[in-house]
The first five atom37 places (N, CA, C, CB, O) and aatype in JSON, in Angstrom:
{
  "aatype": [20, 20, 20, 20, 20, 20, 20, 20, 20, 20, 20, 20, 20, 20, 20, 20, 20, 20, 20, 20, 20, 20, 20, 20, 20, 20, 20, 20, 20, 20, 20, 20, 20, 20, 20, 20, 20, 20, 20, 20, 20, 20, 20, 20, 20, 20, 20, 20, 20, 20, 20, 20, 20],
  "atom_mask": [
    [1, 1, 1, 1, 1],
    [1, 1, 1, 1, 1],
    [1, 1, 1, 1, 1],
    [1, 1, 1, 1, 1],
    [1, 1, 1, 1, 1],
    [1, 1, 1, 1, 1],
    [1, 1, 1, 1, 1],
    [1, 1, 1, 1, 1],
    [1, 1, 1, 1, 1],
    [1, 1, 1, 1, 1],
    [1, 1, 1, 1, 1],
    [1, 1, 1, 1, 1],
    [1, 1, 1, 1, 1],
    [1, 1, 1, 1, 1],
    [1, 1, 1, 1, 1],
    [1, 1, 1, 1, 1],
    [1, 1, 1, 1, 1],
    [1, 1, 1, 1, 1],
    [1, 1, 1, 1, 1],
    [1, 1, 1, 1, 1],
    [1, 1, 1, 1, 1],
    [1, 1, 1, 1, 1],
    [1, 1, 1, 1, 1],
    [1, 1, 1, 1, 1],
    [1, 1, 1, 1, 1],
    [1, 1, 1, 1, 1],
    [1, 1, 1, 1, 1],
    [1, 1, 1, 1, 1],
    [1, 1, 1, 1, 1],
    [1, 1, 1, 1, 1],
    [1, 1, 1, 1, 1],
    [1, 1, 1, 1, 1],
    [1, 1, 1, 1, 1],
    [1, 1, 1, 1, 1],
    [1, 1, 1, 1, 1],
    [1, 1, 1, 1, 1],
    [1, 1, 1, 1, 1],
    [1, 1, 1, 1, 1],
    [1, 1, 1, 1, 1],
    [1, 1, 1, 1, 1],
    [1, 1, 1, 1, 1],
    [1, 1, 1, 1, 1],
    [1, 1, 1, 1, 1],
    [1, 1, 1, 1, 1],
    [1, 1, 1, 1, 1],
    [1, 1, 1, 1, 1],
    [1, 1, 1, 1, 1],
    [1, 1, 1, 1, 1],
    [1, 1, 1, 1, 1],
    [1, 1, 1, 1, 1],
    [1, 1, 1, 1, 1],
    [1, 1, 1, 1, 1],
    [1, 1, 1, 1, 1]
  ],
  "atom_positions": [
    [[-1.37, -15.28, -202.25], [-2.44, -15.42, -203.22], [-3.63, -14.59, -202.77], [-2.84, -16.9, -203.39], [-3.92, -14.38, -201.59]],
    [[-4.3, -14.12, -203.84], [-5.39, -12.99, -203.93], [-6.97, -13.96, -203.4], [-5.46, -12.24, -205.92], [-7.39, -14.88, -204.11]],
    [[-7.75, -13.53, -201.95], [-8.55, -14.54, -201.71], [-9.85, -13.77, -202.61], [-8.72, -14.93, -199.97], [-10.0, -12.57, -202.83]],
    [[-10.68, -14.91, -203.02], [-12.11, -15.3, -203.72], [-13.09, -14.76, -202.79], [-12.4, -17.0, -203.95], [-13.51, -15.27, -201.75]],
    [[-13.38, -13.63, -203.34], [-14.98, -13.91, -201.93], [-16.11, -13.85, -202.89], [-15.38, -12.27, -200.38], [-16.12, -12.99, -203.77]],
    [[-17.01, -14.67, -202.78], [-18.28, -15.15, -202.96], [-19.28, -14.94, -201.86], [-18.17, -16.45, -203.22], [-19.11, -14.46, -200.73]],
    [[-20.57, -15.5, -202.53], [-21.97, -15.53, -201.75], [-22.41, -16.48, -202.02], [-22.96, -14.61, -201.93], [-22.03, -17.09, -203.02]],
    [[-23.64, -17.07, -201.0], [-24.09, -18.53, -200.96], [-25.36, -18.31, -201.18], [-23.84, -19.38, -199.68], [-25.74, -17.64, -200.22]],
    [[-26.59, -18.55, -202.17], [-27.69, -18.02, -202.17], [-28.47, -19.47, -201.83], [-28.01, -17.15, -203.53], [-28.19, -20.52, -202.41]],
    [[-29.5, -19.35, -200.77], [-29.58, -20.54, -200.05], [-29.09, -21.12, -199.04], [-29.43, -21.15, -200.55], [-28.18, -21.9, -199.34]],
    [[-29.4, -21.05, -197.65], [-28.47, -21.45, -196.67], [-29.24, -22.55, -195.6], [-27.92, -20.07, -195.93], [-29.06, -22.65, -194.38]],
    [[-30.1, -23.3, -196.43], [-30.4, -24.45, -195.76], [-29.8, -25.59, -195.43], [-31.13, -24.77, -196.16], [-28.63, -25.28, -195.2]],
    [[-29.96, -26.95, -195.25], [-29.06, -27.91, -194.75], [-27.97, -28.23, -195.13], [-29.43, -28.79, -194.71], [-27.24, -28.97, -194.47]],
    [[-27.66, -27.69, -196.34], [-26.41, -27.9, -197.12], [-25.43, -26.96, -196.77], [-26.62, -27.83, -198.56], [-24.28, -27.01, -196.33]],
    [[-26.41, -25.89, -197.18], [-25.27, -24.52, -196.96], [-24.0, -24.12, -196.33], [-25.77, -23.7, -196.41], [-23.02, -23.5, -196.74]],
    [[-24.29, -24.62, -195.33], [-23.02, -24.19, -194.38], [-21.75, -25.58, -194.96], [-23.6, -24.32, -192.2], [-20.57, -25.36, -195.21]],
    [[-22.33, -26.7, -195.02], [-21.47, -27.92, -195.9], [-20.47, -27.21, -196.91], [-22.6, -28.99, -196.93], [-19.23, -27.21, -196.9]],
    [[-21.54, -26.47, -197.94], [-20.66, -25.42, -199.15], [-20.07, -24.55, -198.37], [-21.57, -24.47, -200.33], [-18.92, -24.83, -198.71]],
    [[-19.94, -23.72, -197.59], [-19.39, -22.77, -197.29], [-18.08, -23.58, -196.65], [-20.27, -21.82, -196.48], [-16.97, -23.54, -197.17]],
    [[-18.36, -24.24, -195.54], [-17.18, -25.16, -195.08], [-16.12, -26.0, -196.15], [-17.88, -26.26, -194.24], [-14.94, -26.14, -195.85]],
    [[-16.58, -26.44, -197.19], [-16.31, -26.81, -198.27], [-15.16, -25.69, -199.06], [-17.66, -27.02, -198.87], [-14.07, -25.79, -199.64]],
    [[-15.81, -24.93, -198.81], [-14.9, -23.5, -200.0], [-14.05, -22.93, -199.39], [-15.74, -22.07, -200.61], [-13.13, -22.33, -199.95]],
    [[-14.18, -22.99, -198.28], [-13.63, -22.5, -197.19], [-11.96, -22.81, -196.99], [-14.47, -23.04, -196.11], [-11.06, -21.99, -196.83]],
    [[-11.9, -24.4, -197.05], [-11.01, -25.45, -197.76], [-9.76, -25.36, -198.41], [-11.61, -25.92, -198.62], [-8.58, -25.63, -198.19]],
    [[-10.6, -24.78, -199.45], [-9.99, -24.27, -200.54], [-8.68, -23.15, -200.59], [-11.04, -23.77, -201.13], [-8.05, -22.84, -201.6]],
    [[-8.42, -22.58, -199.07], [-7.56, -21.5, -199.01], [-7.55, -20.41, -199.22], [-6.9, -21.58, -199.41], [-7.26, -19.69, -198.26]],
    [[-7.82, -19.87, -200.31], [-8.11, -18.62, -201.36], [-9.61, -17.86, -201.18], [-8.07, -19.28, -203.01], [-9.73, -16.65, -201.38]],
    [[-10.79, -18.78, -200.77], [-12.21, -18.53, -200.92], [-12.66, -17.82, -199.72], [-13.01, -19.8, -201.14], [-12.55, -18.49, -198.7]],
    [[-13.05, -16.84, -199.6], [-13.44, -16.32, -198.56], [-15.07, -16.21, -198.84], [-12.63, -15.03, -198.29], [-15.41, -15.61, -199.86]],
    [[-16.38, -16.93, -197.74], [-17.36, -16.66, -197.99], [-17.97, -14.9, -197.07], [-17.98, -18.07, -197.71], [-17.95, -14.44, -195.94]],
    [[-18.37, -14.54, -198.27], [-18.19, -12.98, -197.4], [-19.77, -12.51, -197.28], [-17.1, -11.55, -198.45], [-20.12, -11.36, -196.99]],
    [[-20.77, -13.8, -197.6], [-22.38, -13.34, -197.7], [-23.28, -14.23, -197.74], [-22.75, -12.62, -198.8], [-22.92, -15.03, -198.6]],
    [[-24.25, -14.55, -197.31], [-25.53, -15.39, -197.76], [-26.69, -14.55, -197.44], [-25.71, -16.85, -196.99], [-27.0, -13.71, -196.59]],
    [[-27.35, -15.27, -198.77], [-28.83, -15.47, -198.5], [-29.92, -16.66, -198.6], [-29.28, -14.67, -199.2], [-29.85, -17.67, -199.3]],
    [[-31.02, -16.22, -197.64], [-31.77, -17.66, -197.58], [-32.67, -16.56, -196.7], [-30.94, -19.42, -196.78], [-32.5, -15.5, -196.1]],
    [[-33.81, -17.57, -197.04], [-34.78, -17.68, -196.17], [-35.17, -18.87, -195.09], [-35.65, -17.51, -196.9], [-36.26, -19.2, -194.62]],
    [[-34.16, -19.25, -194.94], [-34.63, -20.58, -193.93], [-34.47, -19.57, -192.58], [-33.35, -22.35, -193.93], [-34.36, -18.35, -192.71]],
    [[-34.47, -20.12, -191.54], [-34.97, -19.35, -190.17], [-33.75, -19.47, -189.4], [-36.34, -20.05, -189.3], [-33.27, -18.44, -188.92]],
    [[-33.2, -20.55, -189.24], [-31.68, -20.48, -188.62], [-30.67, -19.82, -189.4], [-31.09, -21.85, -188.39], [-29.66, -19.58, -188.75]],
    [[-30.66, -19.53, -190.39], [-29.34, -19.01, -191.57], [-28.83, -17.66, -190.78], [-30.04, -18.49, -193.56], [-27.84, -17.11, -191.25]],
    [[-29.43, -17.09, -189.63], [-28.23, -15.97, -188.94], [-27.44, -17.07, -187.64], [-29.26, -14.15, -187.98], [-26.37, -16.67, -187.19]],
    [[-27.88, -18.12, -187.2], [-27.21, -18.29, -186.29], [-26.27, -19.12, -187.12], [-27.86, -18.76, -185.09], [-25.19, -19.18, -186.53]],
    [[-26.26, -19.84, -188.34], [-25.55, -20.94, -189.21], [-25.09, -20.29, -189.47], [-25.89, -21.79, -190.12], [-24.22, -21.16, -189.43]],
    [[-24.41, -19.06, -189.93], [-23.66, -18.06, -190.55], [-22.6, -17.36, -189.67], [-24.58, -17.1, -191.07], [-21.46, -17.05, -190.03]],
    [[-23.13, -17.17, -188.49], [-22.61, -16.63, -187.49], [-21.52, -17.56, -186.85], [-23.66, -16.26, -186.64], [-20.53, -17.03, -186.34]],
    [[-21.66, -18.96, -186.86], [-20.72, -20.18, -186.91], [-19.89, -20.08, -187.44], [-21.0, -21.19, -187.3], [-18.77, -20.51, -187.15]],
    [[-20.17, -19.56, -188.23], [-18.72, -19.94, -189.71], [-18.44, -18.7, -189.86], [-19.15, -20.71, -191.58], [-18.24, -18.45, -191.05]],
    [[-18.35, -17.76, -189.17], [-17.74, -16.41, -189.37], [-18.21, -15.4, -190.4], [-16.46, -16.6, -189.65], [-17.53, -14.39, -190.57]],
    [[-19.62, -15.64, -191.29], [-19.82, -14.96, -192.19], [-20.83, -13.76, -191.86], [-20.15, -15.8, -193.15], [-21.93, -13.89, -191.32]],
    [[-20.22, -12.53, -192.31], [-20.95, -11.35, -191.41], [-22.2, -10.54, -192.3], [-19.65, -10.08, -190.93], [-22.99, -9.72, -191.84]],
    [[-22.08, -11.14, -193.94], [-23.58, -10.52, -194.15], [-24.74, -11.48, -194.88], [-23.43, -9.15, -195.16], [-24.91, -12.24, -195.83]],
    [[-25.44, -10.86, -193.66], [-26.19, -12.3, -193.87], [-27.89, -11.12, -194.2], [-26.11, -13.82, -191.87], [-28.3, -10.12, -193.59]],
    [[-28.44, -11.87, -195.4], [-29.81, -11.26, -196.19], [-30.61, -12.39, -195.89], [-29.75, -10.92, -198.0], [-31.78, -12.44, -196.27]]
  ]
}
């Protein structure tokens, strides 16, 4: 099966929840976020996601 890649706009306390969440899913590859919160490169960097705005 053909994987989903998406972006997460917003990567505060939830964020990484959704991404872990979609993640799940098999198919979904999260391939981006953005946010302005202040940790969102090291929360991203957790979960393997490499572009981070």
């Amino acid at each position: 099966m053909r994987k989903i890649k998406c972006g997460i706009v917003g990567f505060g306390f939830i964020g990484p929840h959704h991404a872990e969440a979609m993640r799940r899913f098999g198919f979904v590859e999260v391939a981006a976020v953005c946010s302005d919160e202040p940790a969102t490169r090291l929360k991203a960097e957790r979960l393997n996601i490499r572009e981070i705005r």
